[in-house]
Backbone as CSV, one residue per row, in Angstrom:
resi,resn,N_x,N_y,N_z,CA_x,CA_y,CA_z,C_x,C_y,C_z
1,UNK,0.849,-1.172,0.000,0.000,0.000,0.000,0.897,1.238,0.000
2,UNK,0.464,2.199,-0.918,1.519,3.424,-0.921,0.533,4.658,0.341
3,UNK,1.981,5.060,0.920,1.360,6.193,2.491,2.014,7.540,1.506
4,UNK,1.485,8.775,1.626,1.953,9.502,2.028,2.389,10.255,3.013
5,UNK,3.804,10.328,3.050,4.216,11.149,3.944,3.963,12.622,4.355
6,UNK,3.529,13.705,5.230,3.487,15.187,4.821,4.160,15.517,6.198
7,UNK,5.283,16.168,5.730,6.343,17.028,6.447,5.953,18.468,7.056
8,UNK,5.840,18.334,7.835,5.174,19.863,8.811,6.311,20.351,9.453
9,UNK,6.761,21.482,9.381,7.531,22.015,10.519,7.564,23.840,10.199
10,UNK,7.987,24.311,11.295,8.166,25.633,11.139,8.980,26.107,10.514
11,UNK,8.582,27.219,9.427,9.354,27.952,8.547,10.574,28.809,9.033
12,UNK,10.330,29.673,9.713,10.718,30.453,10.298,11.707,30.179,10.969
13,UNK,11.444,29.070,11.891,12.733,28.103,12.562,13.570,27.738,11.564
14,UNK,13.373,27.145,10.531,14.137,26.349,9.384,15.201,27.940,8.772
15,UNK,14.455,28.621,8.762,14.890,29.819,8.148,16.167,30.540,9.258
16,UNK,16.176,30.433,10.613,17.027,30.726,11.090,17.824,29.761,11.560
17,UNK,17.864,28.954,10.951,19.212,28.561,11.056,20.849,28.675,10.273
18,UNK,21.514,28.815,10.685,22.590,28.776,10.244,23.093,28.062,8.819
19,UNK,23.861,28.765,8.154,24.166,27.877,6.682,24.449,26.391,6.872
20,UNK,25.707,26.340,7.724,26.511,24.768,8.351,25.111,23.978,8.784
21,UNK,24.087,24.408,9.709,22.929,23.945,10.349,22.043,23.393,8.935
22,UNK,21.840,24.456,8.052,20.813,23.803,6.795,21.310,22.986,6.099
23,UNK,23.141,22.882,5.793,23.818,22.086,5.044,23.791,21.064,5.636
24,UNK,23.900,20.677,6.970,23.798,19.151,7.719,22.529,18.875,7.541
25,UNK,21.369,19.980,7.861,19.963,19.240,7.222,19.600,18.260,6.015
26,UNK,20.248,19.032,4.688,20.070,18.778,3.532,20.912,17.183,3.375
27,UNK,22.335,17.103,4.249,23.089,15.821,3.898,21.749,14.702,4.463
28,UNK,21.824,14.994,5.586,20.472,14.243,6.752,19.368,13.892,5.633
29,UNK,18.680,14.612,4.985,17.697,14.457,4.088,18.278,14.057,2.769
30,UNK,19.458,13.964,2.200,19.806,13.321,1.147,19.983,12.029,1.217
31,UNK,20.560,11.669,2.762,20.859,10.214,3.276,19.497,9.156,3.399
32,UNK,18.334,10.121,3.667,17.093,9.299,4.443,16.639,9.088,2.648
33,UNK,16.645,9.691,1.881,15.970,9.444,0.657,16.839,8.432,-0.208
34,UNK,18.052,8.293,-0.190,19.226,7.525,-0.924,18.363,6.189,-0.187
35,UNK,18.387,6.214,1.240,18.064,4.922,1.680,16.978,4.288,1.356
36,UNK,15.957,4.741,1.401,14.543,4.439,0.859,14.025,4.418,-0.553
37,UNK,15.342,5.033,-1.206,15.130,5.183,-2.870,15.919,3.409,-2.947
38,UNK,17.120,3.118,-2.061,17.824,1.640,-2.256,17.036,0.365,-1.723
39,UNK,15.803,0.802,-0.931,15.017,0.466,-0.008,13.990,-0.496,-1.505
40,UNK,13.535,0.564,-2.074,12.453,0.585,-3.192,11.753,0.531,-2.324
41,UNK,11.472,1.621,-1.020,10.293,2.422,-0.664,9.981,3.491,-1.424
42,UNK,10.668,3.773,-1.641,10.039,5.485,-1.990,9.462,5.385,-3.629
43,UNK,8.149,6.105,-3.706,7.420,6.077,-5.005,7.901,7.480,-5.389
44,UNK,7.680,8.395,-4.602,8.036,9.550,-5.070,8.369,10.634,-3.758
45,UNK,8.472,11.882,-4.339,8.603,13.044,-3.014,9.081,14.872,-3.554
46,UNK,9.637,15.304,-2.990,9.576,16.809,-3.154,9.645,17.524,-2.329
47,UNK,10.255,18.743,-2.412,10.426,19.565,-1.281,9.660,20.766,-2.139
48,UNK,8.705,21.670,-0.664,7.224,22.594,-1.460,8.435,23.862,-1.078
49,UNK,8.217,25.119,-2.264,8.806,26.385,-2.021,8.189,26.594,-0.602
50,UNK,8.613,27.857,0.488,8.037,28.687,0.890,6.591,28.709,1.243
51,UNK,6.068,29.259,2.311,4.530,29.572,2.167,4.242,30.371,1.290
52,UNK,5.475,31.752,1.249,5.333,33.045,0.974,4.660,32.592,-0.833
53,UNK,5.292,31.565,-1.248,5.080,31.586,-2.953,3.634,30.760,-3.391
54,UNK,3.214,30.488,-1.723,1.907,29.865,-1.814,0.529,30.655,-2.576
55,UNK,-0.579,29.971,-3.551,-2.077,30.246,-3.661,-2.920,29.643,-3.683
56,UNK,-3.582,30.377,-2.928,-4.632,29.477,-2.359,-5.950,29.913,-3.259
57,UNK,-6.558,29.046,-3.994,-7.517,28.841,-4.908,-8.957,28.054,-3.908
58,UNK,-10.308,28.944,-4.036,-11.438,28.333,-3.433,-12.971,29.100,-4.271
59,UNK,-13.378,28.201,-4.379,-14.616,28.502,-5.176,-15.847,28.416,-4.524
60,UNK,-16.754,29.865,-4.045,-17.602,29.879,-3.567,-18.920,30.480,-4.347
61,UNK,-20.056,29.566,-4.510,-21.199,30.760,-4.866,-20.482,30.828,-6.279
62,UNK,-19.763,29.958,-6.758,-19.512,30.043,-8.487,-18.527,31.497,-8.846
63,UNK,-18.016,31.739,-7.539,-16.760,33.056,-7.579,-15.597,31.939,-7.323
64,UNK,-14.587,32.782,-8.283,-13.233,32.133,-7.695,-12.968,33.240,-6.742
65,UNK,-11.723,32.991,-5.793,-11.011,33.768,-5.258,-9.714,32.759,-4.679
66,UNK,-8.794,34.215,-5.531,-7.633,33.706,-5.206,-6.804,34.594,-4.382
67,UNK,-5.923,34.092,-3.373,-5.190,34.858,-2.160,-4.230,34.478,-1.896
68,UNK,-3.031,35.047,-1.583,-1.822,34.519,-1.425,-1.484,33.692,-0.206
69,UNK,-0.399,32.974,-0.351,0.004,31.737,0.836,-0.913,30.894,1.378
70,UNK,-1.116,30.163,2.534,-1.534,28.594,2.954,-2.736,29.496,2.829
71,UNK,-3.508,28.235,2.961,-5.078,28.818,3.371,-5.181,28.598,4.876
72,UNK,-4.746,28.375,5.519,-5.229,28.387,7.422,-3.652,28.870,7.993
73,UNK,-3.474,29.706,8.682,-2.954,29.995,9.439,-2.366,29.230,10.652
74,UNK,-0.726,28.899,10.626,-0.621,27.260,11.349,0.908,27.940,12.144
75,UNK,1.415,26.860,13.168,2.365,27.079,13.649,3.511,26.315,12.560
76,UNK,2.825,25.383,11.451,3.989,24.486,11.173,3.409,24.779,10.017
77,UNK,4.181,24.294,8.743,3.582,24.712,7.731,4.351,23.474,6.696
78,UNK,3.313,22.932,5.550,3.497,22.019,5.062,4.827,22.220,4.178
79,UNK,6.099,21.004,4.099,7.286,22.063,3.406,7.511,20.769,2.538
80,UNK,7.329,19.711,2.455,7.335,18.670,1.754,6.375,17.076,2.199
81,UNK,7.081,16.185,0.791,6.141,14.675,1.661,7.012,14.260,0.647
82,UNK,6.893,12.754,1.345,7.091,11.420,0.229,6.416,10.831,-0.119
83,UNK,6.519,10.193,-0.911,4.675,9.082,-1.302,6.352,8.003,-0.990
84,UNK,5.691,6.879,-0.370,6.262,5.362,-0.169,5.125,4.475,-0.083
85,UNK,6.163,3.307,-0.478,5.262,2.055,-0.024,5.512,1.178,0.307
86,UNK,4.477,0.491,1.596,4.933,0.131,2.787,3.706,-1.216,3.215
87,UNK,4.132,-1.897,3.693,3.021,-2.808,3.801,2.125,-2.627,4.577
88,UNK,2.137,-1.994,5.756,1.508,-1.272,6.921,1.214,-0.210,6.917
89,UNK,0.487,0.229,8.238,0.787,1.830,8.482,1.852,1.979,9.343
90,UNK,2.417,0.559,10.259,3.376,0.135,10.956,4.852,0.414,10.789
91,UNK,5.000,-0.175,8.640,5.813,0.322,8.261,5.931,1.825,7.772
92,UNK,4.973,2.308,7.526,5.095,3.672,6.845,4.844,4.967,8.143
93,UNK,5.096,4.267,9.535,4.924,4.866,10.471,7.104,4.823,10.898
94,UNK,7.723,3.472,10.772,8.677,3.106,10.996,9.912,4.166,10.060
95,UNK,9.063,4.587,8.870,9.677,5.131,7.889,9.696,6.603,7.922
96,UNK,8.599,7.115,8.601,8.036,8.553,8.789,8.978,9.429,10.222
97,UNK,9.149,8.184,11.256,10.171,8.636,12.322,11.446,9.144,11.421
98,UNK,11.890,8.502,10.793,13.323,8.677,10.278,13.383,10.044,9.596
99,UNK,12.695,10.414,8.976,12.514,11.994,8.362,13.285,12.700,9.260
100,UNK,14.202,13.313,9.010,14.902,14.596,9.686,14.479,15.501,10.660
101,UNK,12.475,16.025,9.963,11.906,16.892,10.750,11.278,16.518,11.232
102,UNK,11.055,15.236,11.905,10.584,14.482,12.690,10.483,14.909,14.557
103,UNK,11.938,14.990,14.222,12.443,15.521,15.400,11.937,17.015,16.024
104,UNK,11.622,17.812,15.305,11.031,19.587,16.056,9.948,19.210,15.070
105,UNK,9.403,18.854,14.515,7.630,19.122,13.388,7.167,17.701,13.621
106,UNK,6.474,17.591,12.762,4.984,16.573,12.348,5.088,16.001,11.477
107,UNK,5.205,14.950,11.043,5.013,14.011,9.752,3.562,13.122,9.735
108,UNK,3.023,13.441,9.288,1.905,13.203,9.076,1.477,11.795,7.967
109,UNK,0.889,10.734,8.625,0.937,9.893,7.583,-0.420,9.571,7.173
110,UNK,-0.545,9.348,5.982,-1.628,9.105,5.230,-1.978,8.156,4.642
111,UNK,-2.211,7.198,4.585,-2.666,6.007,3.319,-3.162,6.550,2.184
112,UNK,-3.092,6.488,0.762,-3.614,6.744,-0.524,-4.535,5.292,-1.018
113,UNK,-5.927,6.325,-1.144,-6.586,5.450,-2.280,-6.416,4.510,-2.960
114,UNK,-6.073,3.254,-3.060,-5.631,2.634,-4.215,-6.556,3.380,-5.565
115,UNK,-5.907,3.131,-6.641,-5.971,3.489,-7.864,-7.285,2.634,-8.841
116,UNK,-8.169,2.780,-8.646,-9.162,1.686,-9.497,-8.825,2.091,-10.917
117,UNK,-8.777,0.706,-11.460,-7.807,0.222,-12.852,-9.490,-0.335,-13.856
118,UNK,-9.756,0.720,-14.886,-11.175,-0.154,-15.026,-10.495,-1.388,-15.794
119,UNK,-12.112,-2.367,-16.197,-11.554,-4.022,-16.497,-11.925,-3.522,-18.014
């Protein structure tokens, strides 16, 4: 079954840190994806720009309206995910600790829909 992963943590925090501090992040997060890419967990993944480059698109009453950054106002803010797949939620819970921002944010796990294939 493929989980998505969704990576929550604070911007702002991420943002003050130090160059050396984001460069050990990035090795940390190059290592956890090498592993799970050798794993043949990982289906896919991505890291999201910024809130700041966020739009938020909602259709009410047959109006669009569009407004800049997240739509809810949060302490953590969505900055990436992985899609993996995992036989559990056990495993895709086992896999979600290991994330880097695990440690100060939220990883959030999800199960996906399987895909109905018509006959």
């Amino acid at each position: 079954m493929q989980y998505l992963l969704l990576i929550y943590t604070d911007e702002k925090q991420y943002w003050a840190l130090g160059d050396e501090e984001r460069d050990s992040l990035y090795q940390e997060y190059g290592a956890f994806t090498s592993s799970i890419q050798e794993s043949g967990a990982m289906v896919g993944g991505g890291q999201l720009q910024p809130t700041s480059a966020a739009t938020s698109v909602r259709v009410r009453n047959g109006e669009t309206l569009v407004t800049d950054g997240p739509f809810a106002e949060t302490k953590e803010q969505l900055g990436g995910y992985y899609v993996v797949e995992a036989n559990d939620v056990d495993e895709a819970i086992a896999l979600a600790e290991r994330i880097p921002a695990a440690r100060g944010g939220t990883i959030e796990v999800r199960p996906l829909v399987p895909r109905m294939v018509p006959a």
